[in-house]
PDB file of N, CA, C and O in Angstrom:
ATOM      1  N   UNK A   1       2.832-108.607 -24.353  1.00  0.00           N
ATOM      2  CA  UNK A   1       1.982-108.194 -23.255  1.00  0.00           C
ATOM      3  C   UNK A   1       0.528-108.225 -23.703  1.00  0.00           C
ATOM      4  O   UNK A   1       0.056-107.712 -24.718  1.00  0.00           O
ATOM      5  N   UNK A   2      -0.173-109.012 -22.639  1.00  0.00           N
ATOM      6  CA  UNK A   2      -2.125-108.914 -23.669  1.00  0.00           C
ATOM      7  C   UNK A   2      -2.387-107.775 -22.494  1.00  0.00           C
ATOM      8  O   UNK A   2      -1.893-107.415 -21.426  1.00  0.00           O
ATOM      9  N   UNK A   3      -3.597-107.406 -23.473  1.00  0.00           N
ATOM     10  CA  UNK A   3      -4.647-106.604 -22.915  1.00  0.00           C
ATOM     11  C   UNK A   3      -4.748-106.356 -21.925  1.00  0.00           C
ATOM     12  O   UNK A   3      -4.447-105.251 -21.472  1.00  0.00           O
ATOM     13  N   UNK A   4      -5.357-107.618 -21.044  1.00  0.00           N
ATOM     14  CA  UNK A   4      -5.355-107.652 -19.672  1.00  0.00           C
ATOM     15  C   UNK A   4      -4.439-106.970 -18.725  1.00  0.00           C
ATOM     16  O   UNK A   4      -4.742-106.244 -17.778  1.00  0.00           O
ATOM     17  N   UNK A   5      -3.524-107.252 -19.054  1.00  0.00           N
ATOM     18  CA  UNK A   5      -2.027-106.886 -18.327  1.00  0.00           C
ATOM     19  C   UNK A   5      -2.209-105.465 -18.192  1.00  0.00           C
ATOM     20  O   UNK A   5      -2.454-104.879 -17.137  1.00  0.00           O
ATOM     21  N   UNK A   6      -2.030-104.792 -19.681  1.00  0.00           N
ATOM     22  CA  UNK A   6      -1.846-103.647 -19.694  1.00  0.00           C
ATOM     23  C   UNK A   6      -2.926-102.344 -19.116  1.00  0.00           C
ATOM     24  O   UNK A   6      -2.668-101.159 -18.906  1.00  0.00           O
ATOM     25  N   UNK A   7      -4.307-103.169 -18.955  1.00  0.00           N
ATOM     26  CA  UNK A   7      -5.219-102.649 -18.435  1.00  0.00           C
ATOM     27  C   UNK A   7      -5.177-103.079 -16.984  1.00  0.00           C
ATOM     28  O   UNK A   7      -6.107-102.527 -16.396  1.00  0.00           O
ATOM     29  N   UNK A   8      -4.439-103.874 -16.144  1.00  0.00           N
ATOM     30  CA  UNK A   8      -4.037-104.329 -14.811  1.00  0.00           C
ATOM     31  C   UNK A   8      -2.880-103.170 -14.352  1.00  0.00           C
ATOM     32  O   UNK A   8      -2.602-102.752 -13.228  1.00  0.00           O
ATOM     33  N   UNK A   9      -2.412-102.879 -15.470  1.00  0.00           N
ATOM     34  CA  UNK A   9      -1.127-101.993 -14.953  1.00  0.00           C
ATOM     35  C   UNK A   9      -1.008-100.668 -15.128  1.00  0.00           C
ATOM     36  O   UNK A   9       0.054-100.048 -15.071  1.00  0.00           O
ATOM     37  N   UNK A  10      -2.472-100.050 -15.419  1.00  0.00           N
ATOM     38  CA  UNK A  10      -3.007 -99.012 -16.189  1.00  0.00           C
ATOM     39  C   UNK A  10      -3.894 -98.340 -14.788  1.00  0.00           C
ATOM     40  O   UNK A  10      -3.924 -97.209 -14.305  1.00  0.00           O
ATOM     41  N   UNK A  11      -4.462 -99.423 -14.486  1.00  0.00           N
ATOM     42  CA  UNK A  11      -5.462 -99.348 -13.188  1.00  0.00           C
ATOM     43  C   UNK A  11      -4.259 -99.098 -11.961  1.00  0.00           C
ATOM     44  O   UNK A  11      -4.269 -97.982 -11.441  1.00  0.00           O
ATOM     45  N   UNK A  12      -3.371 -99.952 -11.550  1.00  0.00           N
ATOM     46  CA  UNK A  12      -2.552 -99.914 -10.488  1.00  0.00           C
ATOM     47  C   UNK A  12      -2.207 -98.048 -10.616  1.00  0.00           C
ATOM     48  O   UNK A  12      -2.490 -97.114  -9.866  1.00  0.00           O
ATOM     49  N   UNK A  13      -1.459 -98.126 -11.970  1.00  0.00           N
ATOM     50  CA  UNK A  13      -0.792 -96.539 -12.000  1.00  0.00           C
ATOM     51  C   UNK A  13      -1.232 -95.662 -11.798  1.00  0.00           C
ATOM     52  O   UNK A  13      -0.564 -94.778 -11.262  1.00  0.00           O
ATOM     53  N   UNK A  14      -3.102 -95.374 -12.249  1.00  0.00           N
ATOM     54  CA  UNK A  14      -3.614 -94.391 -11.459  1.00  0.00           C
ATOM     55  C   UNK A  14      -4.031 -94.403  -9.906  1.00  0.00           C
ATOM     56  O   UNK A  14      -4.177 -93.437  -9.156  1.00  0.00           O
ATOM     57  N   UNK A  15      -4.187 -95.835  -9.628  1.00  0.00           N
ATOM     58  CA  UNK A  15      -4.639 -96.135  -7.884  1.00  0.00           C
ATOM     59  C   UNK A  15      -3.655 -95.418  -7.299  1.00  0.00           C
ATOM     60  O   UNK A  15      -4.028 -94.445  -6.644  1.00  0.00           O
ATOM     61  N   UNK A  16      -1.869 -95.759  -7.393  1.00  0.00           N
ATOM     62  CA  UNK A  16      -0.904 -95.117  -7.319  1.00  0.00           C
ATOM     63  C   UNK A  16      -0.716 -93.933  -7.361  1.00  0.00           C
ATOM     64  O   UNK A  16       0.166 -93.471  -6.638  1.00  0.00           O
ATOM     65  N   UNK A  17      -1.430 -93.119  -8.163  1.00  0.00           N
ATOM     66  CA  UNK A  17      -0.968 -91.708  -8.599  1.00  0.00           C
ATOM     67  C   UNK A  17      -2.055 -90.978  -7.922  1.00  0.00           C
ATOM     68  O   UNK A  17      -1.841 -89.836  -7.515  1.00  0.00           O
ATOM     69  N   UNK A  18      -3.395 -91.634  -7.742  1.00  0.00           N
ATOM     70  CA  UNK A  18      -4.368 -90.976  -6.807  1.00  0.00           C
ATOM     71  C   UNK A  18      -3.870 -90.685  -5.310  1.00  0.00           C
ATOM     72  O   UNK A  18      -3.848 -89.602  -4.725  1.00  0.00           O
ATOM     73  N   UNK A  19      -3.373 -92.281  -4.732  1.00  0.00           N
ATOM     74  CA  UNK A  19      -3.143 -92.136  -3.159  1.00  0.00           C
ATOM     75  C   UNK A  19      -1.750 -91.422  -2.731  1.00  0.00           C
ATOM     76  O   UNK A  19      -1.400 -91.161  -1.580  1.00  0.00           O
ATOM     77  N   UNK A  20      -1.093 -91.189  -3.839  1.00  0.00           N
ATOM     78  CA  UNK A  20       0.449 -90.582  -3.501  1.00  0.00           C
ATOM     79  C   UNK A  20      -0.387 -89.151  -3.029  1.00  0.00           C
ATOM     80  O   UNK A  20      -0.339 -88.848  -1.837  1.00  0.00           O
ATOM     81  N   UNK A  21      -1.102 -88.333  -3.924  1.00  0.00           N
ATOM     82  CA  UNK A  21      -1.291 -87.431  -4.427  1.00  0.00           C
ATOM     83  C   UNK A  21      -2.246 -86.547  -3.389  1.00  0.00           C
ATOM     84  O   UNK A  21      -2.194 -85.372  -3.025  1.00  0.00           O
ATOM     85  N   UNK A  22      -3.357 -87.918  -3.009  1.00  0.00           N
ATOM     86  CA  UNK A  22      -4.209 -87.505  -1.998  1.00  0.00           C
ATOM     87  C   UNK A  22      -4.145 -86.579  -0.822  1.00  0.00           C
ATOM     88  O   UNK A  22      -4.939 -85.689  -0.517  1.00  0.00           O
ATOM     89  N   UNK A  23      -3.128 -86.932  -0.268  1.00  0.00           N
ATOM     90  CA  UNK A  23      -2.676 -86.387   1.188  1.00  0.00           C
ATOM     91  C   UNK A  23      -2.568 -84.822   1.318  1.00  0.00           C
ATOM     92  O   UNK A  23      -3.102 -84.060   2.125  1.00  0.00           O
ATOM     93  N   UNK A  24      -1.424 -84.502  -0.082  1.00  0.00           N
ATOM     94  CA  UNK A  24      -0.969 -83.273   0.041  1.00  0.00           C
ATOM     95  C   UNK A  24      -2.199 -82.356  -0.572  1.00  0.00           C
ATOM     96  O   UNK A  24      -2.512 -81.318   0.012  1.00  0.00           O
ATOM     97  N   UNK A  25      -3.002 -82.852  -1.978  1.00  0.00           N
ATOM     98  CA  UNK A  25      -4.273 -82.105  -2.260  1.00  0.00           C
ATOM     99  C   UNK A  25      -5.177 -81.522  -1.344  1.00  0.00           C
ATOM    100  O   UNK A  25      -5.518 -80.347  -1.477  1.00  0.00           O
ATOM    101  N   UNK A  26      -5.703 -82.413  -0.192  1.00  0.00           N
ATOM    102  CA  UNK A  26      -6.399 -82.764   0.142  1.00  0.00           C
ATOM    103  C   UNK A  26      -6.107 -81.296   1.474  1.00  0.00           C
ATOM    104  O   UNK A  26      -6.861 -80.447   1.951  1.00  0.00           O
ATOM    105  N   UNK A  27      -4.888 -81.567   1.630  1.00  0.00           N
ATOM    106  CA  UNK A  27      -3.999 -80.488   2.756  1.00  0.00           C
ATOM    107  C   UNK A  27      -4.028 -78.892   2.455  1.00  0.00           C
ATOM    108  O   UNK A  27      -4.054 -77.915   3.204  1.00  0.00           O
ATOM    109  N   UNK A  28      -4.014 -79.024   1.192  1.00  0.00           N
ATOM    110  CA  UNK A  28      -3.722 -77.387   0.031  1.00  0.00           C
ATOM    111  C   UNK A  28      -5.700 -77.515   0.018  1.00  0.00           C
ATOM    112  O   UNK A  28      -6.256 -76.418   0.064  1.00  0.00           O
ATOM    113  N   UNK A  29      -6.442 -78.504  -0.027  1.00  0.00           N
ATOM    114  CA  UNK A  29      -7.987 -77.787  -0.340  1.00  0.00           C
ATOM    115  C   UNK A  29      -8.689 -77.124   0.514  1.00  0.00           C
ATOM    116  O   UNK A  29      -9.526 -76.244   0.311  1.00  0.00           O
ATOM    117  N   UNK A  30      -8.046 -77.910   2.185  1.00  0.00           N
ATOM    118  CA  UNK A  30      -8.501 -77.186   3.044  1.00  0.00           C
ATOM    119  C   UNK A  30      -7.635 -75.924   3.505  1.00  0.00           C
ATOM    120  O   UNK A  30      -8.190 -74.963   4.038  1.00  0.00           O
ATOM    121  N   UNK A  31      -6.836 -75.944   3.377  1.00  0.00           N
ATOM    122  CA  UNK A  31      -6.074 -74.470   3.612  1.00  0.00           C
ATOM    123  C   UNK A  31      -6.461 -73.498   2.552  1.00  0.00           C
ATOM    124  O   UNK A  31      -6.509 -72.302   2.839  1.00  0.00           O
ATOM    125  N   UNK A  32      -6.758 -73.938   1.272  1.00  0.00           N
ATOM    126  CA  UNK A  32      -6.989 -72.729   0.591  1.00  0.00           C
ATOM    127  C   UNK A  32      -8.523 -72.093   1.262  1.00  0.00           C
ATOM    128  O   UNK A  32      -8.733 -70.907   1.514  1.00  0.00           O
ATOM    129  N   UNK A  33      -9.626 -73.396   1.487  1.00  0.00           N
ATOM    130  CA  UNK A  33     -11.075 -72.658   1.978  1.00  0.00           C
ATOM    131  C   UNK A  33     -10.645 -71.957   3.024  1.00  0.00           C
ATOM    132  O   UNK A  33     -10.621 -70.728   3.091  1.00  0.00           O
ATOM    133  N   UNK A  34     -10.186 -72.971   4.124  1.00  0.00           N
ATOM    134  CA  UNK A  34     -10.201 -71.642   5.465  1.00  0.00           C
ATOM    135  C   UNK A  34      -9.263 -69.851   5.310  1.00  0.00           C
ATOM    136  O   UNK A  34      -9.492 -68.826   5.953  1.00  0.00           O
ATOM    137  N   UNK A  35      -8.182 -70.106   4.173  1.00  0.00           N
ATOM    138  CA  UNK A  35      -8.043 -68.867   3.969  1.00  0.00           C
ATOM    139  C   UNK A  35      -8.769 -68.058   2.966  1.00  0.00           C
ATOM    140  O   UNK A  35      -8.503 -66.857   2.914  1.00  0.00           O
ATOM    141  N   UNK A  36      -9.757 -68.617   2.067  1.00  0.00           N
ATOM    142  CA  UNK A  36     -10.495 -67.990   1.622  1.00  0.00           C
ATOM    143  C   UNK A  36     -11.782 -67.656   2.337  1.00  0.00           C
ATOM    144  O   UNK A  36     -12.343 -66.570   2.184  1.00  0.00           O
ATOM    145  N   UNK A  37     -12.170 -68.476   3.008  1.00  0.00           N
ATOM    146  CA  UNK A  37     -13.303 -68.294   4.348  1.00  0.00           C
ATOM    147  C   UNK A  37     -13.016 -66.816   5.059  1.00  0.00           C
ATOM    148  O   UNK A  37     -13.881 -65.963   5.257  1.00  0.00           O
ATOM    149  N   UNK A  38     -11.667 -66.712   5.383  1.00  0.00           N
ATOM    150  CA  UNK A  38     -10.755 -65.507   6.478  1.00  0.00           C
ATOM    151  C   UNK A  38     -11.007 -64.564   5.195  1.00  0.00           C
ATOM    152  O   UNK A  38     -11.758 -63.627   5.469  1.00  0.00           O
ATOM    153  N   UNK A  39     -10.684 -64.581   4.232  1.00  0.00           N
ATOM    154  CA  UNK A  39     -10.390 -63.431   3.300  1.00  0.00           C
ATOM    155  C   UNK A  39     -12.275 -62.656   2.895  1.00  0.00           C
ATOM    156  O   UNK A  39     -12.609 -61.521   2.553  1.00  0.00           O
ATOM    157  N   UNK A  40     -12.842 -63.536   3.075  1.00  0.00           N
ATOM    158  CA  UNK A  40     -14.188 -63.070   2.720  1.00  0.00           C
ATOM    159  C   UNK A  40     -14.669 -62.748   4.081  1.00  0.00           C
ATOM    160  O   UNK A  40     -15.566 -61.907   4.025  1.00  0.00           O
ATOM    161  N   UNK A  41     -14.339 -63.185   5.479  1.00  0.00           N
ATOM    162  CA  UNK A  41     -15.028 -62.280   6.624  1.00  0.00           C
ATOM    163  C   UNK A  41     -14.399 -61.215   7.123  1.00  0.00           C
ATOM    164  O   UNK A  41     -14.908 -60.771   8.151  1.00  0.00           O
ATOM    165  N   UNK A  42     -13.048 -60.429   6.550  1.00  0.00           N
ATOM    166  CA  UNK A  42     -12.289 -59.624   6.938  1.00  0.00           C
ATOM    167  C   UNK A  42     -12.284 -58.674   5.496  1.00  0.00           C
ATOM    168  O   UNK A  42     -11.665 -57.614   5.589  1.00  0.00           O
ATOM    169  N   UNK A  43     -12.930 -58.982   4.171  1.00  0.00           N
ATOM    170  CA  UNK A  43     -12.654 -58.324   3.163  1.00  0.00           C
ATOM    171  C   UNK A  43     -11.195 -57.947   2.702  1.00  0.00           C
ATOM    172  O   UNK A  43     -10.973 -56.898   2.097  1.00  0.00           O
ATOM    173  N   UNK A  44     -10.337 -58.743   2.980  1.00  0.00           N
ATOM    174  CA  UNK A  44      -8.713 -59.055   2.450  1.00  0.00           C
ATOM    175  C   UNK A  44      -8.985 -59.403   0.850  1.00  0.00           C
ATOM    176  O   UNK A  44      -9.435 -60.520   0.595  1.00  0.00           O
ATOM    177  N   UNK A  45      -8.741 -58.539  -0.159  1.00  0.00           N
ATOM    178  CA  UNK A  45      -8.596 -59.353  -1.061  1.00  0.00           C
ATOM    179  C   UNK A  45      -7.298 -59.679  -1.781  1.00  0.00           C
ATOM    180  O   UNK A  45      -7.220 -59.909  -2.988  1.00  0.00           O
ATOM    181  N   UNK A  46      -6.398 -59.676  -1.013  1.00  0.00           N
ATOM    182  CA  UNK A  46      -4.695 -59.653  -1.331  1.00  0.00           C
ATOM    183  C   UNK A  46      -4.450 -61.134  -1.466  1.00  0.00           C
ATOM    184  O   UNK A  46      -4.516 -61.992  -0.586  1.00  0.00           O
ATOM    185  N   UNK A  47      -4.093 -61.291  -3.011  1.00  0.00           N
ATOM    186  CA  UNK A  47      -4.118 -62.969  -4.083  1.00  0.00           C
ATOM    187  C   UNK A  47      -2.622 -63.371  -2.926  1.00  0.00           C
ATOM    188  O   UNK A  47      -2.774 -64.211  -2.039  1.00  0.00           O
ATOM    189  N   UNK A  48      -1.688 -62.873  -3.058  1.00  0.00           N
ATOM    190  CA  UNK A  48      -0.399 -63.232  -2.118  1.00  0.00           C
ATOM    191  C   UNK A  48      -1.246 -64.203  -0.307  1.00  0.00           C
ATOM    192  O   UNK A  48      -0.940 -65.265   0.233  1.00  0.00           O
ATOM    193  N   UNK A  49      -1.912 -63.543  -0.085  1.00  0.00           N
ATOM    194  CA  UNK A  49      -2.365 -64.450   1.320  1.00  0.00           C
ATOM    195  C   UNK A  49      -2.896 -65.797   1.083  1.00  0.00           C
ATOM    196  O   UNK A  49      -3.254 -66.516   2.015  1.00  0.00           O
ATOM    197  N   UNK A  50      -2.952 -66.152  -0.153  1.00  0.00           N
ATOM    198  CA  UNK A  50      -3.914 -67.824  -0.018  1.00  0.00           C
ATOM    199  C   UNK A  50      -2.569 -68.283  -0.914  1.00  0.00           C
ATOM    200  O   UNK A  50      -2.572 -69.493  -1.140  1.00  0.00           O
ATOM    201  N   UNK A  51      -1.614 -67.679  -1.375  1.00  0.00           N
ATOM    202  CA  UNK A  51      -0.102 -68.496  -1.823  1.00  0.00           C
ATOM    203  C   UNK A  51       0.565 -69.034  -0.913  1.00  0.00           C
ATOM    204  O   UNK A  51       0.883 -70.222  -0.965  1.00  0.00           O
ATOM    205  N   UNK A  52       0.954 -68.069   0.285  1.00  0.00           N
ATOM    206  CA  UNK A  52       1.780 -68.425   0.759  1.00  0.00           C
ATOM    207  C   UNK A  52       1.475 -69.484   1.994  1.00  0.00           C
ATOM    208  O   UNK A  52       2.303 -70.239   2.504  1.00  0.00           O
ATOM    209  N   UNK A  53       0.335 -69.375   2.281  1.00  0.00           N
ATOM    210  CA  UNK A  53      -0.264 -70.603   3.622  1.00  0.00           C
ATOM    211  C   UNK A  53       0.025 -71.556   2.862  1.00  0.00           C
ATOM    212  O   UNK A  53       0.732 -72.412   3.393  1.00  0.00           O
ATOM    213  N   UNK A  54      -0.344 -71.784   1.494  1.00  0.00           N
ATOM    214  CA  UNK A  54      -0.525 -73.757   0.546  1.00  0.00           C
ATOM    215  C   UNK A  54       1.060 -73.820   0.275  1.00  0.00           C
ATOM    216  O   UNK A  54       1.667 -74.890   0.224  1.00  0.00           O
ATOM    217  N   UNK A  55       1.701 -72.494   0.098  1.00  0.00           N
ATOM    218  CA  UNK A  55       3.145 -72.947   0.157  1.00  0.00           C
ATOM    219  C   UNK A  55       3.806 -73.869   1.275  1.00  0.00           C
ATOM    220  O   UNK A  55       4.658 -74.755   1.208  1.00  0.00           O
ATOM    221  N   UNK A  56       3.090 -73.322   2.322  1.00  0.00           N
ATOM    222  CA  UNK A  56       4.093 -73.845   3.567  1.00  0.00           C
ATOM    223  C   UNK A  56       3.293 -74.918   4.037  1.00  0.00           C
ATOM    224  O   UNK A  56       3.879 -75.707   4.778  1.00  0.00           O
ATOM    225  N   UNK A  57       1.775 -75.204   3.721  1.00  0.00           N
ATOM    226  CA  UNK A  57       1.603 -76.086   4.154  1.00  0.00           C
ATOM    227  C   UNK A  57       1.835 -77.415   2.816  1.00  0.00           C
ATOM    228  O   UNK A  57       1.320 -78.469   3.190  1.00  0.00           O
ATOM    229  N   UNK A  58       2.358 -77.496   1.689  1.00  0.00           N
ATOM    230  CA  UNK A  58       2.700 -78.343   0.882  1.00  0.00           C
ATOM    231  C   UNK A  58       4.248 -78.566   1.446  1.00  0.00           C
ATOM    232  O   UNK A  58       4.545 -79.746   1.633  1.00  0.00           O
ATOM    233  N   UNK A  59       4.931 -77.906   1.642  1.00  0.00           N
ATOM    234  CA  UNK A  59       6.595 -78.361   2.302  1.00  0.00           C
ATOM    235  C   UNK A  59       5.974 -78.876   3.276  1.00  0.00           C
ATOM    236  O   UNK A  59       5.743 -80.070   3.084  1.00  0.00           O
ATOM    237  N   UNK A  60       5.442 -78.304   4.674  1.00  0.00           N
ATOM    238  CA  UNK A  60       5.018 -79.622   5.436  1.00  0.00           C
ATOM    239  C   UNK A  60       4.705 -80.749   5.125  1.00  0.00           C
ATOM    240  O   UNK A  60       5.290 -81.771   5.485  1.00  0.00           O
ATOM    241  N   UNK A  61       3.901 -80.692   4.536  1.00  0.00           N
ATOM    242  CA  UNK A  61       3.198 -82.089   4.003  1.00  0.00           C
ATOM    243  C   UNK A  61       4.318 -83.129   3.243  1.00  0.00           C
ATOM    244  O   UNK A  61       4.362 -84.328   3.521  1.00  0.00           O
ATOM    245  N   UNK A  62       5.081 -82.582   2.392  1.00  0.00           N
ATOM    246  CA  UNK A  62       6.198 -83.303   1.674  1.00  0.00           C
ATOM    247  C   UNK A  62       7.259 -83.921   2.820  1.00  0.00           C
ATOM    248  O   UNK A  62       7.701 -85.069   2.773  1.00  0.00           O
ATOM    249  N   UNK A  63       7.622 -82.811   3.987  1.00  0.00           N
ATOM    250  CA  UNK A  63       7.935 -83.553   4.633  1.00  0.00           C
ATOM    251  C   UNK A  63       7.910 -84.287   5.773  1.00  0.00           C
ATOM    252  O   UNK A  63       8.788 -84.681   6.541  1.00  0.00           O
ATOM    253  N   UNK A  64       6.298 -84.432   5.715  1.00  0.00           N
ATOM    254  CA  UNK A  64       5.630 -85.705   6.528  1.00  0.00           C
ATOM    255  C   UNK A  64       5.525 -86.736   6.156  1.00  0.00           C
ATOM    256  O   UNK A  64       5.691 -87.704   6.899  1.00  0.00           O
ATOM    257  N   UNK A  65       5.116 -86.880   4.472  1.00  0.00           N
ATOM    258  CA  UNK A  65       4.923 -87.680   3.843  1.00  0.00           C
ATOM    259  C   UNK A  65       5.275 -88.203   3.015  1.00  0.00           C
ATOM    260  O   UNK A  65       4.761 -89.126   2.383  1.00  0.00           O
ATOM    261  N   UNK A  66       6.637 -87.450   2.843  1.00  0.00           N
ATOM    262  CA  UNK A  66       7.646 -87.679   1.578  1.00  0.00           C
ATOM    263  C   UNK A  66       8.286 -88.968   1.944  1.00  0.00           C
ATOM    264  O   UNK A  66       8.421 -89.669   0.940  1.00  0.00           O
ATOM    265  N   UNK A  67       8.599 -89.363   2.711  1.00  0.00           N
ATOM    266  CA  UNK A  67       8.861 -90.735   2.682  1.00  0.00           C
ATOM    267  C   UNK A  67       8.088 -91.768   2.530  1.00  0.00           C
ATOM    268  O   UNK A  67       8.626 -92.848   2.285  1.00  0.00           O
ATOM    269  N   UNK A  68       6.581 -91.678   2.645  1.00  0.00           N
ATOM    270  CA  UNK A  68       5.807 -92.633   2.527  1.00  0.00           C
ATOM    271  C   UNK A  68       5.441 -92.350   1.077  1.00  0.00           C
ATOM    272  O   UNK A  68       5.241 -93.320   0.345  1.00  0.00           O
ATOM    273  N   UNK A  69       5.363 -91.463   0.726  1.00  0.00           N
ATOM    274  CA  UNK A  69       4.731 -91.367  -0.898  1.00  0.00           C
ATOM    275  C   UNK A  69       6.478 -92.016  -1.679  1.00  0.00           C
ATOM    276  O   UNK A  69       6.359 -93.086  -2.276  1.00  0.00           O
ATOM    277  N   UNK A  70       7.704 -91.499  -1.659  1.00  0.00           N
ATOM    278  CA  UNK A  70       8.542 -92.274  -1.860  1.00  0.00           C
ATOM    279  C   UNK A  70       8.558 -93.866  -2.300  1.00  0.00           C
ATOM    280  O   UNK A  70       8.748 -94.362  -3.410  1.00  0.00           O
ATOM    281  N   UNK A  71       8.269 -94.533  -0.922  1.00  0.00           N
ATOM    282  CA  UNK A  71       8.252 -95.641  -0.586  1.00  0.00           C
ATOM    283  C   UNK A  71       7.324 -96.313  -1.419  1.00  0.00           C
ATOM    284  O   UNK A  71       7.639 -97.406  -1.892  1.00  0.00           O
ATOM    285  N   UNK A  72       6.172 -95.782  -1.672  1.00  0.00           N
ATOM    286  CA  UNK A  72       4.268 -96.260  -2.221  1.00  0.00           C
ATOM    287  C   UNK A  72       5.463 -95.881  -3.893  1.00  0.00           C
ATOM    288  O   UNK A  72       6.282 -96.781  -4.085  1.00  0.00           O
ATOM    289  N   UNK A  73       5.493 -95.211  -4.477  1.00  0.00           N
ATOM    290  CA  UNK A  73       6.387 -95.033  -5.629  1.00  0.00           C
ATOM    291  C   UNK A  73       7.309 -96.132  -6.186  1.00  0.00           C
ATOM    292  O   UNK A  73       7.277 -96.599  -7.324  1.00  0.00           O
ATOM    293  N   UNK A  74       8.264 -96.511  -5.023  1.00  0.00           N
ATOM    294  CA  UNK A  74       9.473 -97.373  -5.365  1.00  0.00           C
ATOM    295  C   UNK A  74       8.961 -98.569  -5.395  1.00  0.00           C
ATOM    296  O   UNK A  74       9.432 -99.299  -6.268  1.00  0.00           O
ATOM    297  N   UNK A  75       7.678 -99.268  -4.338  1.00  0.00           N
ATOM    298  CA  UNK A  75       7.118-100.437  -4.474  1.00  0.00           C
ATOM    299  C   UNK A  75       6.342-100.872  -5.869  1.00  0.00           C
ATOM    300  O   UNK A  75       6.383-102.036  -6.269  1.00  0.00           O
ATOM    301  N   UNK A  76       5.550 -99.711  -6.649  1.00  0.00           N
ATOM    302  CA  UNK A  76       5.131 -99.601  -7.659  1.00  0.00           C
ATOM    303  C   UNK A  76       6.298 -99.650  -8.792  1.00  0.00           C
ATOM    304  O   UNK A  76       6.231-100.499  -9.681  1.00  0.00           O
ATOM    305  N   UNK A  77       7.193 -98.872  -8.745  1.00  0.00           N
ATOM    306  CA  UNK A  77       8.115 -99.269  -9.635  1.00  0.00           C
ATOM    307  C   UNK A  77       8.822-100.392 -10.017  1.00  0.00           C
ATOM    308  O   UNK A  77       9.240-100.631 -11.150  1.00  0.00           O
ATOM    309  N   UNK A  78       9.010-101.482  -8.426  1.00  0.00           N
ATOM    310  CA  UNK A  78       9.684-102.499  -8.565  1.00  0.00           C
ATOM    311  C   UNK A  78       8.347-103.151  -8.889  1.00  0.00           C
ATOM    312  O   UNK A  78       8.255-102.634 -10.002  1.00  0.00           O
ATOM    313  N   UNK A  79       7.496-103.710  -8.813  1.00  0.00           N
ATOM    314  CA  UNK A  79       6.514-104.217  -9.255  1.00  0.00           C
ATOM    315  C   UNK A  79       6.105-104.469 -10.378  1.00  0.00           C
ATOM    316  O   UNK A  79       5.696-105.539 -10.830  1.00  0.00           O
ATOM    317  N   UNK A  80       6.288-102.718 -11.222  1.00  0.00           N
ATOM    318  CA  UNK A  80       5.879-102.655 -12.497  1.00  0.00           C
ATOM    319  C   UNK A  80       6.975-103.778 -13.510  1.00  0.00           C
ATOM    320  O   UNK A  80       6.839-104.666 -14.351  1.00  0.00           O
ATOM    321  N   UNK A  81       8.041-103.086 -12.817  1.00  0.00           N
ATOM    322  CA  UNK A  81       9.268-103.466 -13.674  1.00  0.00           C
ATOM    323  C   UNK A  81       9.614-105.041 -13.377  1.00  0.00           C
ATOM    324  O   UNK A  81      10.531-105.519 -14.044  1.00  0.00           O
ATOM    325  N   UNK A  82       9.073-105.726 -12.601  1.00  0.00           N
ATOM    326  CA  UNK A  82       9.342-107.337 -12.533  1.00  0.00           C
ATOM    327  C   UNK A  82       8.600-107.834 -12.940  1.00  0.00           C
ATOM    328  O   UNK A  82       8.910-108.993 -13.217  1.00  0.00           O
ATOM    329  N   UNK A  83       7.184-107.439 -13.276  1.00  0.00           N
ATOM    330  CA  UNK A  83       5.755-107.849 -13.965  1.00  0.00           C
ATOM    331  C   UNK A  83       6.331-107.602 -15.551  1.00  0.00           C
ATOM    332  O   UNK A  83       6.092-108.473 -16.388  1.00  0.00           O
ATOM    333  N   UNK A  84       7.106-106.370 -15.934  1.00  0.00           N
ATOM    334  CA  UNK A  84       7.447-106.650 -17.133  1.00  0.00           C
ATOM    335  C   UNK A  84       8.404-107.153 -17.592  1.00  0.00           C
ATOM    336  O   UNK A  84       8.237-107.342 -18.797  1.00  0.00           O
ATOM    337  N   UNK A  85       9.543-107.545 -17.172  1.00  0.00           N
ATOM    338  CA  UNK A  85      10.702-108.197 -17.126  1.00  0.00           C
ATOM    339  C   UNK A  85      10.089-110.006 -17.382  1.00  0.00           C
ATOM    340  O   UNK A  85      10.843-110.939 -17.658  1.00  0.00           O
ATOM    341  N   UNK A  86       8.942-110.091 -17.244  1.00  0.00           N
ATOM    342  CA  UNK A  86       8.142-111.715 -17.536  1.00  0.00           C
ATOM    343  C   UNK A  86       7.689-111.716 -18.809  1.00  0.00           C
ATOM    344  O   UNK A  86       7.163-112.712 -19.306  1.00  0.00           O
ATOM    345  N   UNK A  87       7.840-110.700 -19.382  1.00  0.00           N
ATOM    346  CA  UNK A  87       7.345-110.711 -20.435  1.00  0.00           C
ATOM    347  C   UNK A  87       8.412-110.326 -21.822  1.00  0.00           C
ATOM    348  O   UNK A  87       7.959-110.318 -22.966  1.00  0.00           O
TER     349      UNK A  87
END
C-alpha cells in the first residue's frame, strides 16, 4: 500500500466519522443550550434536567437516523475493504 492510498483512506475515514456523527451532536448541542438557556432563566440548577432531554433526544435521533448512518458505515466499509483486497 503507498502513501497516497493510505492518506486517501485516512481522509475518507474521518469525512465518514464526521458526517455519521454530525446529526446526532449537533441535536444533543442544541438541546443541551436551550436547556441550559431554561435552567439559567428559572434558576434550576438540578445537573439531572440537561441528562435526561440529550437522553431522549439522542434515541430519537438514532432512530431517525440510524439507518442512514448504518448505511453511510456499510458503504465505507465495503469500499475500504475492496480498495484493500487490490492490494
Amino acid at each position: 500500500m503507498t502513501q497516497d492510498f493510505m492518506l486517501y483512506a485516512l481522509k475518507e475515514a474521518l469525512v465518514t466519522a464526521a458526517m455519521v456523527a454530525a446529526p446526532l451532536l449537533l441535536a444533543i448541542l442544541i438541546v443541551g443550550l436551550l436547556v441550559s438557556i431554561l435552567q439559567v432563566a428559572t434558576q434550576i440548577q438540578e445537573m439531572t434536567l440537561t441528562f435526561i432531554p440529550k437522553l431522549i433526544v439522542t434515541v430519537v435521533m438514532l432512530l431517525v437516523f440510524g439507518s442512514w448512518m448504518l448505511t453511510v458505515l456499510k458503504q465505507f466499509a465495503l469500499s475500504a475493504l475492496t480498495q484493500a483486497a487490490g492490494f
